[in-house]
C-alpha positions as protocol buffer text, in pm:
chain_id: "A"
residue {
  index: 1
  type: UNK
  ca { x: -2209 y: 1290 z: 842 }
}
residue {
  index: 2
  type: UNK
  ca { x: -1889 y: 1236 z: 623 }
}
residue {
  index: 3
  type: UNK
  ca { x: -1653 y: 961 z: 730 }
}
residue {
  index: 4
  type: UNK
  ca { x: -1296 y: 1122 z: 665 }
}
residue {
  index: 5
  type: UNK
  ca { x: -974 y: 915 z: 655 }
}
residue {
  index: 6
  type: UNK
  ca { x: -605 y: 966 z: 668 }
}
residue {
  index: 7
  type: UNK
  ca { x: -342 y: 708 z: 627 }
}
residue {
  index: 8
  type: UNK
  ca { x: 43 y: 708 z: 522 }
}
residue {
  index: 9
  type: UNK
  ca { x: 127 y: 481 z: 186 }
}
residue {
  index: 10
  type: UNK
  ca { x: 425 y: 413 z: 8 }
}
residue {
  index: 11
  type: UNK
  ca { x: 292 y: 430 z: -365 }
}
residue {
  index: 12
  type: UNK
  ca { x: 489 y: 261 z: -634 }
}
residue {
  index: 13
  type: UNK
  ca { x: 731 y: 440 z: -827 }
}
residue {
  index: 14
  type: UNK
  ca { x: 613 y: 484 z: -1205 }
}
residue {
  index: 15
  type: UNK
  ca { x: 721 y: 199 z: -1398 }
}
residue {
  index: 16
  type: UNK
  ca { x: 619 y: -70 z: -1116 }
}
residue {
  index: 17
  type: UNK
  ca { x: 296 y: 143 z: -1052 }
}
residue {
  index: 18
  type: UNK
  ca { x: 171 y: 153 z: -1457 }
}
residue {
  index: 19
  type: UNK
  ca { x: 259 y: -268 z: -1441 }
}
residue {
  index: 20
  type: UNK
  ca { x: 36 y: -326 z: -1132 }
}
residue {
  index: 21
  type: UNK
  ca { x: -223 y: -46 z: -1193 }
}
residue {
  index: 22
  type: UNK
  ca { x: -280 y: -258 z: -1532 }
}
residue {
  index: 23
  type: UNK
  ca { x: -360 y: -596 z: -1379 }
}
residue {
  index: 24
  type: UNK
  ca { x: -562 y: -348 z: -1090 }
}
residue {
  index: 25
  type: UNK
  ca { x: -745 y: -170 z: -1375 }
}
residue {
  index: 26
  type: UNK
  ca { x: -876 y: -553 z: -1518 }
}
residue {
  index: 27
  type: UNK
  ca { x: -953 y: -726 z: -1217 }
}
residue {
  index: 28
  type: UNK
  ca { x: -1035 y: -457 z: -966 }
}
residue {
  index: 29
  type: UNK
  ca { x: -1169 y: -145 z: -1156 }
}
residue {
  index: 30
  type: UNK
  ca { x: -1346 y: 30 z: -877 }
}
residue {
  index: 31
  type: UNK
  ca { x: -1024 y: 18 z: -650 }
}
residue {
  index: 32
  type: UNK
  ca { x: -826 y: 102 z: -929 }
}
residue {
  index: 33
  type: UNK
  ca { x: -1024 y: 414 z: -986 }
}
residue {
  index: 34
  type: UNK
  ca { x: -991 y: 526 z: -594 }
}
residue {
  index: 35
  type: UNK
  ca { x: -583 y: 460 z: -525 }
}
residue {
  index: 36
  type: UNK
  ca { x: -329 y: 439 z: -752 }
}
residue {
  index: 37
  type: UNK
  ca { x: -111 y: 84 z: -662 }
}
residue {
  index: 38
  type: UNK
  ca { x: 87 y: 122 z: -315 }
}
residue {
  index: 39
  type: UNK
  ca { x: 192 y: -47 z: 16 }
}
residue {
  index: 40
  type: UNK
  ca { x: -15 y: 82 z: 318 }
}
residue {
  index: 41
  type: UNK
  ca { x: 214 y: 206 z: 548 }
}
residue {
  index: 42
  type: UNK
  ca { x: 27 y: 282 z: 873 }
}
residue {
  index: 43
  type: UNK
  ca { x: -383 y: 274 z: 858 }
}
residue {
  index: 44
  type: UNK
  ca { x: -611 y: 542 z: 1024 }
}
residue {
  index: 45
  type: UNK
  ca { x: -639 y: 324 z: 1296 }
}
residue {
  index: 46
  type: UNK
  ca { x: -297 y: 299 z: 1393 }
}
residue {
  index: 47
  type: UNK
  ca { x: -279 y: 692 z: 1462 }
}
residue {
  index: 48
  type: UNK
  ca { x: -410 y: 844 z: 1722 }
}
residue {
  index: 49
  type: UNK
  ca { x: -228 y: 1169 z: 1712 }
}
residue {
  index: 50
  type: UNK
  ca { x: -203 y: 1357 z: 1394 }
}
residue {
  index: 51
  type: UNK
  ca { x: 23 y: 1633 z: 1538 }
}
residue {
  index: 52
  type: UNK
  ca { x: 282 y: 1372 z: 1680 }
}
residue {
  index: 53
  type: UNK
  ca { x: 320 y: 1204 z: 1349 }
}
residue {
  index: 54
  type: UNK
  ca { x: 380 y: 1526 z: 1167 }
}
residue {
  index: 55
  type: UNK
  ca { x: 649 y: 1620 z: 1413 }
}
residue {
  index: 56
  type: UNK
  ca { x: 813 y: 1289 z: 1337 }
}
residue {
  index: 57
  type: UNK
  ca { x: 790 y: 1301 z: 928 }
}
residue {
  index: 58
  type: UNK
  ca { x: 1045 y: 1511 z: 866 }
}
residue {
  index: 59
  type: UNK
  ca { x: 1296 y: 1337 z: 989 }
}
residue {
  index: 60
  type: UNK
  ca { x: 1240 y: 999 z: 884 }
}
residue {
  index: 61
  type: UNK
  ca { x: 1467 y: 829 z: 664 }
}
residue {
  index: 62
  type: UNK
  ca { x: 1252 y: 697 z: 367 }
}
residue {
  index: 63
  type: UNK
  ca { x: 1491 y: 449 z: 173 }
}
residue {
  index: 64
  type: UNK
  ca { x: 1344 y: 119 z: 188 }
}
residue {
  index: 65
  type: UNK
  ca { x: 1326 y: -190 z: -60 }
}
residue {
  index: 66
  type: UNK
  ca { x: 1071 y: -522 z: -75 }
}
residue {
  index: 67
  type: UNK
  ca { x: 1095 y: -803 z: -305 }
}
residue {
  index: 68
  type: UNK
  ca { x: 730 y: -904 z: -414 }
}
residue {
  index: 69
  type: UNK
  ca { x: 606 y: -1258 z: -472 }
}
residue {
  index: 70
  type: UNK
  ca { x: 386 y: -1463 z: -684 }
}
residue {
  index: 71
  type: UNK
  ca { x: -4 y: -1297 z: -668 }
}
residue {
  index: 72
  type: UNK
  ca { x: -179 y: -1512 z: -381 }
}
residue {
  index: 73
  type: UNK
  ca { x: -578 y: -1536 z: -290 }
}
residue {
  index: 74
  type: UNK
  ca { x: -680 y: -1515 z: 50 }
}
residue {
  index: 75
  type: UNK
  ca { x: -990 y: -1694 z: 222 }
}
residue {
  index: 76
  type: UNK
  ca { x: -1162 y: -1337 z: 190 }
}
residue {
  index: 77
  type: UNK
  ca { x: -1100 y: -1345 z: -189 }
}
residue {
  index: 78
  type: UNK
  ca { x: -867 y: -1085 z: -150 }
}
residue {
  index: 79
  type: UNK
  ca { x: -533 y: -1143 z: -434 }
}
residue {
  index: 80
  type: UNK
  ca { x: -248 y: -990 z: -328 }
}
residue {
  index: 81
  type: UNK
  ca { x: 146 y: -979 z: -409 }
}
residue {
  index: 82
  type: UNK
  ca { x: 302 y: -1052 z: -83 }
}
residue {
  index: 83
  type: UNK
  ca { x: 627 y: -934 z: 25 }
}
residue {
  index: 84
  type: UNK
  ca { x: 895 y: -1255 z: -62 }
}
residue {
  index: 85
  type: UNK
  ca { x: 1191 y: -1189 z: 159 }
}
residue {
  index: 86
  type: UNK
  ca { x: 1275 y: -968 z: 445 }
}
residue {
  index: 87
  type: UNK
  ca { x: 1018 y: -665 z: 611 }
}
residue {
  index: 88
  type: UNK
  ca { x: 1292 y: -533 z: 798 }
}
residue {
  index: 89
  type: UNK
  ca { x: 1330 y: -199 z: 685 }
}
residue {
  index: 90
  type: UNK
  ca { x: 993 y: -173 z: 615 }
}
residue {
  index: 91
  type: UNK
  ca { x: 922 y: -287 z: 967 }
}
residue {
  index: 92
  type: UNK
  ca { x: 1186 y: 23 z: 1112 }
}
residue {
  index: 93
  type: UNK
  ca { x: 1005 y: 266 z: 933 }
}
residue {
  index: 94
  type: UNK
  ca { x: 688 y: 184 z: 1103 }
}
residue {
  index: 95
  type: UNK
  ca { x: 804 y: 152 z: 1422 }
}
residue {
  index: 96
  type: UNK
  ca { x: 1054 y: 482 z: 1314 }
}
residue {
  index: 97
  type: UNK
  ca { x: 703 y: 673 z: 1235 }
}
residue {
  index: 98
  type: UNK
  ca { x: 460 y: 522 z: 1506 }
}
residue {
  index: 99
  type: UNK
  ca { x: 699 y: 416 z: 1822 }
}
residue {
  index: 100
  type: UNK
  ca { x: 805 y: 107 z: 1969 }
}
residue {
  index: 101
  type: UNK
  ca { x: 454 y: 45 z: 2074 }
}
residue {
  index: 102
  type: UNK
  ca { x: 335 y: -53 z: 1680 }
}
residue {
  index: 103
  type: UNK
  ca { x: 200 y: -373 z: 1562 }
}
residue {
  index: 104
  type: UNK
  ca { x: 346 y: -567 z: 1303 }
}
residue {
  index: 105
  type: UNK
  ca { x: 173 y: -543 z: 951 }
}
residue {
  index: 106
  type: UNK
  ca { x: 283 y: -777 z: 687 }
}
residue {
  index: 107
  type: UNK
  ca { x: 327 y: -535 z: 383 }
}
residue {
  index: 108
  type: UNK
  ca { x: 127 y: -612 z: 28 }
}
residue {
  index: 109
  type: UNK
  ca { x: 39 y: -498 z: -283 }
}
residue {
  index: 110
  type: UNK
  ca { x: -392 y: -544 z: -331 }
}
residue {
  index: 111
  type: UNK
  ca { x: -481 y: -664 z: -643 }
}
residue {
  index: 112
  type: UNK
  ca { x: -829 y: -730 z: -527 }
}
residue {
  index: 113
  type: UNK
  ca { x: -966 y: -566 z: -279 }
}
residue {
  index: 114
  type: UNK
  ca { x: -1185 y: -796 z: -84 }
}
residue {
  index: 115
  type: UNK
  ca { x: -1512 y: -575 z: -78 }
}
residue {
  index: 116
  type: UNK
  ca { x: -1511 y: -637 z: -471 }
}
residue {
  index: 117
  type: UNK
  ca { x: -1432 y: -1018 z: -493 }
}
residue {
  index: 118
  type: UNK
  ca { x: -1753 y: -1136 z: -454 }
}
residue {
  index: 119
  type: UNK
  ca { x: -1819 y: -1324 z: -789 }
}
residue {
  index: 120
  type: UNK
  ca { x: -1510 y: -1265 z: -940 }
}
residue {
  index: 121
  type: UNK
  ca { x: -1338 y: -1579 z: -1138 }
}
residue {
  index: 122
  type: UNK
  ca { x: -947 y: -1511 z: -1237 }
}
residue {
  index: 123
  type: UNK
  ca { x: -647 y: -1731 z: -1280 }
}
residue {
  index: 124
  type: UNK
  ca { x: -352 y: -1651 z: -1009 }
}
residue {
  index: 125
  type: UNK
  ca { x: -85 y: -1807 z: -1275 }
}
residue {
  index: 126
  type: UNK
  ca { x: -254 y: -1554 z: -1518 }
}
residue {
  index: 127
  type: UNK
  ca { x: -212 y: -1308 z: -1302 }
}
residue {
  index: 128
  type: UNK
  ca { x: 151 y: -1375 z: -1222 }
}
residue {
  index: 129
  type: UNK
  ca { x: 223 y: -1403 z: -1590 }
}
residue {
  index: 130
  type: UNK
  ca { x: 126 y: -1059 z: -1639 }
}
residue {
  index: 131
  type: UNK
  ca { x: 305 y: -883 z: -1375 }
}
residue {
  index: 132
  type: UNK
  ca { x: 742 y: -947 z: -1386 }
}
residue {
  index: 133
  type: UNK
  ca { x: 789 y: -770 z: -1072 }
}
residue {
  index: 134
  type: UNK
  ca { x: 1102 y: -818 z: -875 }
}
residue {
  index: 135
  type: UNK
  ca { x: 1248 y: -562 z: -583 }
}
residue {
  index: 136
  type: UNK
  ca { x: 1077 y: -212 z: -530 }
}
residue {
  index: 137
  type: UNK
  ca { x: 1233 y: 77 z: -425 }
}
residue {
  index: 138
  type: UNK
  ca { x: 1132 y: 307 z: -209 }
}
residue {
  index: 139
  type: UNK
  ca { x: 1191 y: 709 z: -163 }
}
residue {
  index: 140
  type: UNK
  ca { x: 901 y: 863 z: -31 }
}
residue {
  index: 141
  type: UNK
  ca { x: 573 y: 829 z: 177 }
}
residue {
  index: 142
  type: UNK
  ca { x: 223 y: 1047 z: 131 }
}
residue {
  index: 143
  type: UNK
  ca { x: -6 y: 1120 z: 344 }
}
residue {
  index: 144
  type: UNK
  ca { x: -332 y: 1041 z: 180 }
}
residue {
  index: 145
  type: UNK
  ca { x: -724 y: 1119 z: 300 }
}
residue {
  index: 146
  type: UNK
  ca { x: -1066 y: 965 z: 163 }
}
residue {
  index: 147
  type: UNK
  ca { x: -1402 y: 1101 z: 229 }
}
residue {
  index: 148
  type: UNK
  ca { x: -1698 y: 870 z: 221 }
}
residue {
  index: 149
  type: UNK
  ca { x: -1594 y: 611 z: -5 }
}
residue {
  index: 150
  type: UNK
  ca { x: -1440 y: 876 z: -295 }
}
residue {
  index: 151
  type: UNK
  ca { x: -1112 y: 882 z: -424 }
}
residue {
  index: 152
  type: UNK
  ca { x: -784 y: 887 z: -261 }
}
residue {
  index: 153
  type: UNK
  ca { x: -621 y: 1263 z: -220 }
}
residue {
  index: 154
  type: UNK
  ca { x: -265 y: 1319 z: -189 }
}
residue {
  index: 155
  type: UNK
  ca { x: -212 y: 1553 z: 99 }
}
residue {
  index: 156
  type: UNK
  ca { x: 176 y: 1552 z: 148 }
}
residue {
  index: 157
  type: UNK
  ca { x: 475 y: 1382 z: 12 }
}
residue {
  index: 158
  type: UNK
  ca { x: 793 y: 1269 z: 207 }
}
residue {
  index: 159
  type: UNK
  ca { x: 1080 y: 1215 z: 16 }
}
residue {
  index: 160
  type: UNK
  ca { x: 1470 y: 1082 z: 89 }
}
residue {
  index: 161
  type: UNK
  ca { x: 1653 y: 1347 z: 120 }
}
């Protein structure tokens, strides 16, 4: 049986994306070749009605910025850029798409994805040298989908209007 999922993801605009899709493509080539770089915006697991959501897209203002830090490893060998300020309005468009009733999620950027860090030997001031990231901007959201463990699939693009 195929295990389908369906998240929303703020992908990075072009010029940020081709930066961090670079360092992704060295040190994480299998993720890199699944999902282009984003921020997850709400997991499969976080939506229990499909319908709901969709009623709600629409009309959700997608204008949102984050300033990204330093690349950081975490205990699970995951290295991610970490937001470096304020989640805010990241935070209101969350709780904007999935009600009061959502749980906080501290928005990233993987560089590594955990599940392929086994083994892997890297240098985080490398790694920070190669990425001169400051504030993102976002304008739109997608609804992406993932069968099995394949690639990534674009279903439907939000943009600010």
């Amino acid at each position: 049986m195929q295990q389908f999922r369906r998240q929303l993801t703020l992908f990075l605009p072009e010029r940020e994306r081709q930066q961090v899709d670079a360092v992704r493509q060295w040190l994480d080539p299998h993720q890199y070749q699944i999902i282009a770089a984003h921020v997850t915006l709400c997991r499969e697991s976080e939506i229990a009605d499909w319908k709901a959501i969709y009623a709600v897209l629409p009309s959700v203002k997608i204008d949102i910025a984050m300033a990204f830090g330093k690349p950081i490893r975490l205990e699970d060998g995951c290295v991610m850029l970490p937001v470096n300020g304020s989640t805010e309005n990241y935070d209101a468009l969350r709780q904007a798409i999935l009600g009061r009733s959502c749980n906080y999620h501290k928005p990233h950027i993987t560089l590594l994805h955990p599940r392929h860090a086994q083994g892997r030997n890297y240098d985080l001031e490398m790694l920070s040298s190669m990425l001169t990231l400051t504030t993102i901007h976002f304008t739109e959201m997608s609804v992406i989908e993932q069968v099995d463990s394949g690639t990534w699939k674009t279903v439907e693009v939000f943009s600010h209007q």
